[in-house]
C-alpha positions as a Markdown table, in Angstrom:
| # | Residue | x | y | z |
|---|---|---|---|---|
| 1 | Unk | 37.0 | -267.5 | -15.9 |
| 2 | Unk | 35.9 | -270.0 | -18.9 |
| 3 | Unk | 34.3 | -268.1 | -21.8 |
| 4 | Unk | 31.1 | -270.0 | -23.4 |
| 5 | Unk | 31.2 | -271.9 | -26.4 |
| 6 | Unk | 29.4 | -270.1 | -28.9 |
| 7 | Unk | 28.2 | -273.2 | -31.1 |
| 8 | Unk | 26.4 | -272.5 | -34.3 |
| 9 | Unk | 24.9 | -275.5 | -34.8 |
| 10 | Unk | 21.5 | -275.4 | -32.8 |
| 11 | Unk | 21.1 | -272.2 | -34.8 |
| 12 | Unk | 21.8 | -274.2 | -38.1 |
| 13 | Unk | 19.3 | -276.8 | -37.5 |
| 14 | Unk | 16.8 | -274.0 | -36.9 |
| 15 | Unk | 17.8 | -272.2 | -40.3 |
| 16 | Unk | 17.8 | -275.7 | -42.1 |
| 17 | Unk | 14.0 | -276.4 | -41.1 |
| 18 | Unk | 13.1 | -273.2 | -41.8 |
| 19 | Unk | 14.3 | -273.6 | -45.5 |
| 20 | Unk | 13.1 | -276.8 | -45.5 |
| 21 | Unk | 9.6 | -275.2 | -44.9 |
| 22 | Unk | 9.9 | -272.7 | -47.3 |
| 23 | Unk | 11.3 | -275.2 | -50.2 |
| 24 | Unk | 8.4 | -277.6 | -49.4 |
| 25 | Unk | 6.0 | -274.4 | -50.1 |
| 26 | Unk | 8.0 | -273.5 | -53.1 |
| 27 | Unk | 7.7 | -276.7 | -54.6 |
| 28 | Unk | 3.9 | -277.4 | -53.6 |
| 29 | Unk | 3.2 | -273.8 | -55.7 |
| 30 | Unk | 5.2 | -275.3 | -58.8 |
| 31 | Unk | 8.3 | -273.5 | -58.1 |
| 32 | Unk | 11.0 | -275.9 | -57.2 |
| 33 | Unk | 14.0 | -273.7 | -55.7 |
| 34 | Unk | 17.4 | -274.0 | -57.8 |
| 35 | Unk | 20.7 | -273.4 | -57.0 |
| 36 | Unk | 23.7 | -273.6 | -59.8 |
| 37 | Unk | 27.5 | -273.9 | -58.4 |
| 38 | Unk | 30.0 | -273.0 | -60.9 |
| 39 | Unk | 33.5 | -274.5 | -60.3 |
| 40 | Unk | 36.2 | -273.9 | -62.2 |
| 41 | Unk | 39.4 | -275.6 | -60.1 |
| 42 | Unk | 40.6 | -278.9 | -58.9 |
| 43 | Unk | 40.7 | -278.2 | -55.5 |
| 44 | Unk | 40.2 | -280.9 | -53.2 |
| 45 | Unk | 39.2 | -278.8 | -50.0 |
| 46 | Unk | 36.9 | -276.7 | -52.8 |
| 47 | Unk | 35.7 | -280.3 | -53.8 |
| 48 | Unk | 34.3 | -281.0 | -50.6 |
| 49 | Unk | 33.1 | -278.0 | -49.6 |
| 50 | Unk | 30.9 | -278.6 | -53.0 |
| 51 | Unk | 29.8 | -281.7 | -52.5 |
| 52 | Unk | 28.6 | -280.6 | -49.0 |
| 53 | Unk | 26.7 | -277.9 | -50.4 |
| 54 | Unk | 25.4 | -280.0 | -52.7 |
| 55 | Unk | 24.1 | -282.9 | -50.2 |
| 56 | Unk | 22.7 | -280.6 | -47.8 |
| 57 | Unk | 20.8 | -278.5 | -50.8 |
| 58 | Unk | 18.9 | -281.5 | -51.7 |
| 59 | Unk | 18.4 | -283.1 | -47.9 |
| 60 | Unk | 15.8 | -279.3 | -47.4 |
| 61 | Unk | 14.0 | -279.6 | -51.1 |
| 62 | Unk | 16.4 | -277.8 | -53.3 |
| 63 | Unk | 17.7 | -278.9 | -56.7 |
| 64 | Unk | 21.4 | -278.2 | -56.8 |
| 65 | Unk | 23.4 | -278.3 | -60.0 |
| 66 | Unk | 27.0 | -278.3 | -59.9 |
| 67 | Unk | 28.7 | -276.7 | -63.1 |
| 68 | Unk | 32.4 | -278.3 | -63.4 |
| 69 | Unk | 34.4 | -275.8 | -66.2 |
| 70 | Unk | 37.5 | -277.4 | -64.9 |
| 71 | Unk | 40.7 | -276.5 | -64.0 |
| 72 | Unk | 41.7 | -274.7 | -67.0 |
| 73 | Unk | 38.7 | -273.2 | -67.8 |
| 74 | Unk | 39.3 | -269.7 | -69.6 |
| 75 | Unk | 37.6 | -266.3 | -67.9 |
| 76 | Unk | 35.4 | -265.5 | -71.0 |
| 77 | Unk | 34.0 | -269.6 | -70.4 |
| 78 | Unk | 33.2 | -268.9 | -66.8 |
| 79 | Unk | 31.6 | -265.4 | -67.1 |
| 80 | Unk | 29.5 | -266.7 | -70.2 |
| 81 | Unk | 28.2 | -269.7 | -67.5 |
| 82 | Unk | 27.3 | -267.1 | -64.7 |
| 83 | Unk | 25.8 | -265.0 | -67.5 |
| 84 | Unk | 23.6 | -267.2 | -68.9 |
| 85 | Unk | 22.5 | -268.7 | -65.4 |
| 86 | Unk | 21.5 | -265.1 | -64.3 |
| 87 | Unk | 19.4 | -265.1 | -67.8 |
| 88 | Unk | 17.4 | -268.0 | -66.9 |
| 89 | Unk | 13.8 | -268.2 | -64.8 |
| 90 | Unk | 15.2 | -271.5 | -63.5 |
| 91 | Unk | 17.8 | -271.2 | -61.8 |
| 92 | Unk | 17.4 | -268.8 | -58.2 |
| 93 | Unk | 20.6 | -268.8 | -56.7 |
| 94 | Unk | 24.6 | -268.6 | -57.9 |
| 95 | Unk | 27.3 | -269.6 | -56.6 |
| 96 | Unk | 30.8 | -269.4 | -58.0 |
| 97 | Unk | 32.9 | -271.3 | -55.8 |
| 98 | Unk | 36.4 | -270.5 | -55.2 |
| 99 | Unk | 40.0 | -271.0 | -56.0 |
| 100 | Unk | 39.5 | -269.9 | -59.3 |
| 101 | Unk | 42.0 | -271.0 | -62.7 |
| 102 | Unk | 45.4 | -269.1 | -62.2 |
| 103 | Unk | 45.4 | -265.7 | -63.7 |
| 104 | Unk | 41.6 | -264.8 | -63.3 |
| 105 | Unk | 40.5 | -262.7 | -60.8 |
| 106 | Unk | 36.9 | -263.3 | -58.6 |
| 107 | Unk | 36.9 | -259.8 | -59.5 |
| 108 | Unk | 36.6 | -260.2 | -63.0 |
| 109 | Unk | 33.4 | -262.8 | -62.8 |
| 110 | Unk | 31.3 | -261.7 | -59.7 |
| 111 | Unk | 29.9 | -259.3 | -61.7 |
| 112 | Unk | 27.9 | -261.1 | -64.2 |
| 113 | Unk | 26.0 | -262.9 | -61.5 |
| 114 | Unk | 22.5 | -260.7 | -61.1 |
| 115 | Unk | 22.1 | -259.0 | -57.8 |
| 116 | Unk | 18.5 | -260.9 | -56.9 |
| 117 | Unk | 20.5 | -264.5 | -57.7 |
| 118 | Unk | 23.8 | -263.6 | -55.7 |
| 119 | Unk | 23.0 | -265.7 | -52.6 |
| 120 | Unk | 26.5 | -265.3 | -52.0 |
| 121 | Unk | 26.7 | -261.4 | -51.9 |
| 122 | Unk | 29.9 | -261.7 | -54.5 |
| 123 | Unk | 28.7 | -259.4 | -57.0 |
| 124 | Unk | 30.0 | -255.7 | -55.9 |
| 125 | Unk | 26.8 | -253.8 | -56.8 |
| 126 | Unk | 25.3 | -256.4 | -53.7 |
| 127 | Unk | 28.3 | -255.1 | -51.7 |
| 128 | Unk | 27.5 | -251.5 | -52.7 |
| 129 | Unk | 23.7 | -252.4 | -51.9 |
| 130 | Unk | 24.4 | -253.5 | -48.7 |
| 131 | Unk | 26.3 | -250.5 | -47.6 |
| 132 | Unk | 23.7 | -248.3 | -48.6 |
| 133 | Unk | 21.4 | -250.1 | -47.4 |
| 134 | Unk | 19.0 | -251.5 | -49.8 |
| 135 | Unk | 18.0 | -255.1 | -50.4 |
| 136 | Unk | 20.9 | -257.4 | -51.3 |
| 137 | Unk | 22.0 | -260.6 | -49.5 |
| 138 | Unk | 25.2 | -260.1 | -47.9 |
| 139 | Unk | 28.2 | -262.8 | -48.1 |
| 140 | Unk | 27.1 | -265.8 | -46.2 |
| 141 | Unk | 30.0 | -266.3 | -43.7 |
| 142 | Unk | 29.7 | -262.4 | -42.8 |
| 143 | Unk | 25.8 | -262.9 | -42.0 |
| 144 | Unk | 26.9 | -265.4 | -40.2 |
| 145 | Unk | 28.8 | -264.0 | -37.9 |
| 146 | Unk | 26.3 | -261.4 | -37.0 |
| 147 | Unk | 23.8 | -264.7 | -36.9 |
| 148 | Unk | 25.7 | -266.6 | -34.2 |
| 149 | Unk | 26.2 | -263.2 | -31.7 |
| 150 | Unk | 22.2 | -262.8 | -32.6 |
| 151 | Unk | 21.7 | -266.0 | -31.3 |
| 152 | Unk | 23.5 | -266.6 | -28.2 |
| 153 | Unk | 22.3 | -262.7 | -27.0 |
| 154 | Unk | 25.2 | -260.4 | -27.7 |
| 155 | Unk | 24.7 | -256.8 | -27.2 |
| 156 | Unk | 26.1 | -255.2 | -29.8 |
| 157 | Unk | 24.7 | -251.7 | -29.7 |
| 158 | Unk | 27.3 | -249.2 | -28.4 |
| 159 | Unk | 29.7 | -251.8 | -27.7 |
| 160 | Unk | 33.2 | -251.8 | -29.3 |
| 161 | Unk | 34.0 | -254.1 | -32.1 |
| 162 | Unk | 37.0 | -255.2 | -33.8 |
| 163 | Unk | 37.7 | -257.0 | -37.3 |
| 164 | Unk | 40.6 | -258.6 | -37.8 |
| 165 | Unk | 40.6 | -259.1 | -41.9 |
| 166 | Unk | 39.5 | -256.3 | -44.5 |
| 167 | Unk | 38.6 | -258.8 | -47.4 |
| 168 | Unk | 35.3 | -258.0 | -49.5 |
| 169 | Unk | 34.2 | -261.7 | -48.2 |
| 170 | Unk | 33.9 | -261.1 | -44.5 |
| 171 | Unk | 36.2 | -258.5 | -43.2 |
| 172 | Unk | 34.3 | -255.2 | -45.0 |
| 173 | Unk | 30.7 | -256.6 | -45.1 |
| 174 | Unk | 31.1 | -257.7 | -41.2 |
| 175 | Unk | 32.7 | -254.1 | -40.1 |
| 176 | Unk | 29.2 | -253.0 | -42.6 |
| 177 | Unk | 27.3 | -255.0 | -40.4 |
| 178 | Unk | 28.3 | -254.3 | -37.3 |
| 179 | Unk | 28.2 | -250.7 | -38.2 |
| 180 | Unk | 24.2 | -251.2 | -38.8 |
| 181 | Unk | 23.9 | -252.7 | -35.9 |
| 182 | Unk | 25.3 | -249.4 | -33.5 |
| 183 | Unk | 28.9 | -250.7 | -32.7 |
| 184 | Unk | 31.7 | -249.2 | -32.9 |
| 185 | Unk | 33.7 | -250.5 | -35.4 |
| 186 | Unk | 37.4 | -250.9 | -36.2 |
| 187 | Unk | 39.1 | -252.8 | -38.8 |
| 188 | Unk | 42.6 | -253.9 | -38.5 |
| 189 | Unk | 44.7 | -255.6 | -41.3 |
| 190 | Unk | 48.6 | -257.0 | -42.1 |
| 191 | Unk | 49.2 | -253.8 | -42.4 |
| 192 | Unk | 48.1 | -252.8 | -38.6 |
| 193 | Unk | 51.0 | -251.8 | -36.2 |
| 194 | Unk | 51.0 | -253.1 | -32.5 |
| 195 | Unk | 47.6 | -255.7 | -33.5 |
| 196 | Unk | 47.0 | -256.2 | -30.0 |
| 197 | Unk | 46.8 | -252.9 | -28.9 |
| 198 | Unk | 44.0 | -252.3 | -31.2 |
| 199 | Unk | 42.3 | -255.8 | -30.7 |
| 200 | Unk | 42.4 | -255.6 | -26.5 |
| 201 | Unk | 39.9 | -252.3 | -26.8 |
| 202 | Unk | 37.2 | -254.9 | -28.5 |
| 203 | Unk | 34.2 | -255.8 | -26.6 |
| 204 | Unk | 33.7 | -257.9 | -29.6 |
| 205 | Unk | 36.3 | -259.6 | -31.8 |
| 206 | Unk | 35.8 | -261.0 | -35.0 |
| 207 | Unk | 39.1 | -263.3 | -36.5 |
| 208 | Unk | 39.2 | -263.6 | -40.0 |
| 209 | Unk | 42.2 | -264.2 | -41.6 |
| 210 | Unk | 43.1 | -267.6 | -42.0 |
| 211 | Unk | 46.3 | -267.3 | -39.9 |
| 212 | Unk | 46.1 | -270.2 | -37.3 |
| 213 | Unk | 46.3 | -269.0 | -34.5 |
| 214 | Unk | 47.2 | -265.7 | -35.1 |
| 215 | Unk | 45.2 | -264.4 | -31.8 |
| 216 | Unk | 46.1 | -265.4 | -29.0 |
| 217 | Unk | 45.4 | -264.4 | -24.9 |
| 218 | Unk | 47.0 | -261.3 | -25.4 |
| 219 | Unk | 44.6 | -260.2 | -28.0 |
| 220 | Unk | 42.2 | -260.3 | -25.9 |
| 221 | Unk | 40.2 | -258.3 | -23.4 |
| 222 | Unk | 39.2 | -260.0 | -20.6 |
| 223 | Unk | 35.3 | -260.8 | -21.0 |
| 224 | Unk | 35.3 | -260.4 | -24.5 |
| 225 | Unk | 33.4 | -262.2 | -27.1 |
| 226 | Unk | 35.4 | -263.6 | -30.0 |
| 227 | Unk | 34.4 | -264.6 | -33.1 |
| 228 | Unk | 36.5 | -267.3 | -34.9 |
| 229 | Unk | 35.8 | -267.3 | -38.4 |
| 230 | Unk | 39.3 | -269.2 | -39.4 |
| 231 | Unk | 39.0 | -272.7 | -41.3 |
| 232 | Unk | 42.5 | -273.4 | -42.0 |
| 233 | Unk | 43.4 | -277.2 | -42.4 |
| 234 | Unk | 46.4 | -279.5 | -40.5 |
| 235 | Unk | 48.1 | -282.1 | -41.7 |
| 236 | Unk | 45.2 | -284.9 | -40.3 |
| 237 | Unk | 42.7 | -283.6 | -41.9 |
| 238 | Unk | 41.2 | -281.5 | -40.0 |
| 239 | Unk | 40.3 | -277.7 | -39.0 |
| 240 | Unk | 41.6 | -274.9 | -36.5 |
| 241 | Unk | 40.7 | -271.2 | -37.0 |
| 242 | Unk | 42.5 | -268.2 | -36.5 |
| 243 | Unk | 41.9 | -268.0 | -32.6 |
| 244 | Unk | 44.6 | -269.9 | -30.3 |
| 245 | Unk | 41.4 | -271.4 | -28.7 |
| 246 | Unk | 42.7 | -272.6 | -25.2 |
| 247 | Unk | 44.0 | -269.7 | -23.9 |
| 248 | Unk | 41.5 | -267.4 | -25.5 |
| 249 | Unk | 38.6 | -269.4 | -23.7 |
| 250 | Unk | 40.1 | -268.6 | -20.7 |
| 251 | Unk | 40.3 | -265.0 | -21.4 |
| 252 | Unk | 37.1 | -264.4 | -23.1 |
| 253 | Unk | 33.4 | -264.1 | -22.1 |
| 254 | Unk | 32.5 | -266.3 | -25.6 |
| 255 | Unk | 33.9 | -268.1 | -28.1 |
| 256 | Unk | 33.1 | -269.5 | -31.5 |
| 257 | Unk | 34.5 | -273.0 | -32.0 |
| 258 | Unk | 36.0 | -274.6 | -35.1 |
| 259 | Unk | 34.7 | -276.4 | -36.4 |
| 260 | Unk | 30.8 | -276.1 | -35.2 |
| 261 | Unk | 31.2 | -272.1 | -34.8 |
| 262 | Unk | 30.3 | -269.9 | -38.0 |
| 263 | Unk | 31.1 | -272.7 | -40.4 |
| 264 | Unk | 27.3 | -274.8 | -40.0 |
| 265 | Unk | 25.5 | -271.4 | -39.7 |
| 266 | Unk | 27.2 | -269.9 | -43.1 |
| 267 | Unk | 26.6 | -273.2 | -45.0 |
| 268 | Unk | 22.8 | -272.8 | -43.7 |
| 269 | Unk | 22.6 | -269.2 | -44.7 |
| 270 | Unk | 23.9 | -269.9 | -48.2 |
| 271 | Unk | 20.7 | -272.5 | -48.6 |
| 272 | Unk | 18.5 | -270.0 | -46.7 |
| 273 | Unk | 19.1 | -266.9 | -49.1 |
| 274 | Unk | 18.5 | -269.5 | -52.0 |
| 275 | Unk | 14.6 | -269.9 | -51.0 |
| 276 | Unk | 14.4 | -266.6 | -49.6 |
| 277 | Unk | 15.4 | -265.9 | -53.9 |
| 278 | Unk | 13.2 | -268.2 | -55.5 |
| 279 | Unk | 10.3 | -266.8 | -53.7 |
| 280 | Unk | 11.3 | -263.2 | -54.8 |
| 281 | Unk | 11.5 | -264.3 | -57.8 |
| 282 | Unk | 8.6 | -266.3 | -58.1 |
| 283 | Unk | 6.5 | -263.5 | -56.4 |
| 284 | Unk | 8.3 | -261.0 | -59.2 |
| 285 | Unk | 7.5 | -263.3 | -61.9 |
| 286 | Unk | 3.6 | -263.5 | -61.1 |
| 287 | Unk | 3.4 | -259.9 | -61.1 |
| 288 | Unk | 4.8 | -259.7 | -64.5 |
């Protein structure tokens, strides 16, 4: 048995032109979409991430400013940025991009990004939203996840699921979603005894971590569907995920690559909750 590669990228050129359609409509009706990114690190890996952001933001119509408080910038400098970005009309979408200066807390900022802006779902009142159920946008790369088993047909009602992760970022708002969607849902963490025990009952198995390689064919129920959503970096530059992929692909029914697997589709999302924003927005503003 050789599982299926679970790309994400036919479904990210689909979400691109989709936002490039609604941009182009935006724009046409005087309403140009905007997203701000606020940095505050030197990161290189955070760097390009930006940048990436950035380019592909423009490429589907939307104007993309990048906020660089450096390095050393102070908590009160940052949170007075994402205030005053959630205060003004132009500017639909907010990002604040991670690693942030040492000794402050994403915590301590997420919060002064406005819930209808927060295309990123980093705010915990769009967290708390989420969960009981009222409109928010969740956290991109947790979307995603539930994007890509969307897209290549995986049942998830009644089926058993498994998150490996319990961060507000992915782990939490993917159990959320799962939940939503009638699995059964367990989350396991550093703290889990005997991990594969736990992780061999999934019919669905979502990595996220950033352990490389952390699981491996013993995870793994045979014909399960596994989600890698691990973007660690090697020394030549380049990207493995959480999932010892060889062995795993043997075992599994489906796997996410990596790069190519969540990664494309999250970057998409991010862009896609940006227009879906401005036109709430826009359609709030004409009912003022």
């Amino acid at each position: 048995m050789s599982g299926l590669i679970l790309s994400g990228r036919e479904l990210a050129a689909a979400l691109r032109a989709d936002t490039a359609r609604q941009a182009a409509a935006l724009t046409d009706a005087g309403t140009p979409p905007r997203l701000a990114v606020v940095v505050a690190t030197d990161d290189a890996a955070s760097a390009g991430y930006v940048r990436s952001i950035s380019t592909a933001a423009v490429k589907l119509g939307i104007v993309c400013k990048v906020l660089d408080l450096g390095a050393d910038a102070e908590l009160a400098t940052v949170r007075a940025t994402l205030a005053a970005l959630s205060a003004d009309d132009l500017v639909h979408g907010i990002i604040l991009q991670t690693p942030l200066p040492g000794g402050v807390r994403l915590e301590e900022l997420s919060g002064a990004i406005a819930v209808e802006k927060d295309v990123d779902g980093a705010n915990p009142l769009s967290l708390g939203r989420l969960v009981a159920g009222l409109p928010a946008y969740p956290p991109a790369t947790a979307a995603a996840v539930l994007a890509v088993l969307d897209h290549h047909g995986v049942e998830l009602a009644g089926r058993r699921a498994v998150v490996i992760g319990r961060s507000t970022v992915v782990g939490k708002p993917v159990a959320h979603l799962l939940l939503e969607r009638h699995a059964t849902v367990t989350v396991c963490h550093s703290r889990t005894p005997d991990l594969a025990s736990v992780t061999c009952t999934a019919d669905v198995l979502v990595a996220a971590v950033g352990r490389p390689g952390l699981v491996t064919a013993g995870h793994v129920k045979r014909g399960a569907v596994v989600v890698d959503v691990g973007t660690n970096p090697t020394p030549d530059g380049g990207l493995v995920g959480d999932v010892d992929a060889g062995p795993v692909a043997e075992q599994a029914a489906g796997l996410t690559p990596v790069p190519g697997g969540v990664g494309p589709v999250t970057t998409a999302l991010l862009l896609n909750h940006t227009v879906r924003a401005a036109t709430a927005l826009a359609g709030s503003s004409a009912t003022r």
